[in-house]
C-alpha positions in Angstrom: -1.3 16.9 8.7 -1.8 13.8 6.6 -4.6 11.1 7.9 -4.9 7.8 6.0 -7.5 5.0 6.4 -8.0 1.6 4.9 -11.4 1.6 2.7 -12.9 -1.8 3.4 -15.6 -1.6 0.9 -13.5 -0.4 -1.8 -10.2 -2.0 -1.6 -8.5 0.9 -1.0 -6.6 3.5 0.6 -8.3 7.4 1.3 -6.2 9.6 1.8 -7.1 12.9 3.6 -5.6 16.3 4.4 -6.0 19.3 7.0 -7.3 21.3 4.2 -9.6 18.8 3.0 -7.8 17.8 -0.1 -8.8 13.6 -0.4 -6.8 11.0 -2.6 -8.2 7.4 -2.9 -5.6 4.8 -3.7 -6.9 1.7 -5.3 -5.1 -0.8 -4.0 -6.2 -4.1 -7.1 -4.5 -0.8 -9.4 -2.0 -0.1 -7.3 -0.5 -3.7 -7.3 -1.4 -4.6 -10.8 2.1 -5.6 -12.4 3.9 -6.5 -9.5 5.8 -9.1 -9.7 5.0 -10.6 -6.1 5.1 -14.2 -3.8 2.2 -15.2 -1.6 4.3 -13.9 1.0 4.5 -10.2 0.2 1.0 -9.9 -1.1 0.2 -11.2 2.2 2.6 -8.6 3.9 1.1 -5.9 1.3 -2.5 -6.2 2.6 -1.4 -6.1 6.4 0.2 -2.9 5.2 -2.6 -1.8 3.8 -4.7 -2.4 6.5 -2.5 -1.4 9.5 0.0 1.3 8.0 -2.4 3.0 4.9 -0.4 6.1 5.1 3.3 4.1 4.7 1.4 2.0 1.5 0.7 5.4 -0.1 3.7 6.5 0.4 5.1 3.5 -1.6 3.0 3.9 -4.2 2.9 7.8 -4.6 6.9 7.6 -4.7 6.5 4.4 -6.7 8.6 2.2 -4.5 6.6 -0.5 -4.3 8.0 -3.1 -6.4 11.0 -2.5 -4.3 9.5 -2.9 -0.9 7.9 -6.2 -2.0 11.5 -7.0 -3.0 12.8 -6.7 -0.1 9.7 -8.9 1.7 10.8 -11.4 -0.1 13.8 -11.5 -0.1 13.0 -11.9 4.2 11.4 -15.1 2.8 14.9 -16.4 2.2 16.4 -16.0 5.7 
């Protein structure tokens, strides 16, 4: 089991583990070189804030520049 909570005094994302193992994210790192719109950095800090665990994912995986992609390419519609 994987918990993940958004770190509101430092900008990022903890992640925690059943045995204890912790990961913090930092999300300014995390997003530095990403080519992004107001849009998706506005949908990156609501996923941040309400789906931390999905964000890691992204970033762990290093999908992220894709996912912001594909925000804005909503924009368009």
């Amino acid at each position: 089991m994987i918990y993940a909570t958004y770190n509101i005094h430092h900008n990022s994302i903890d992640v925690y583990t059943y045995v204890g193992n912790f990961l913090r994210i930092d999300c300014n790192k995390a997003e530095e070189g990403l080519k992004t719109t107001p849009c998706s950095e506005c949908a990156l800090n609501a996923l941040a804030i309400d789906e931390p665990l999905e964000y890691a994912r992204l970033y762990l995986d290093g999908n992220m520049q894709m996912w912001v992609d594909a925000e804005d390419s909503l924009e368009l519609w």
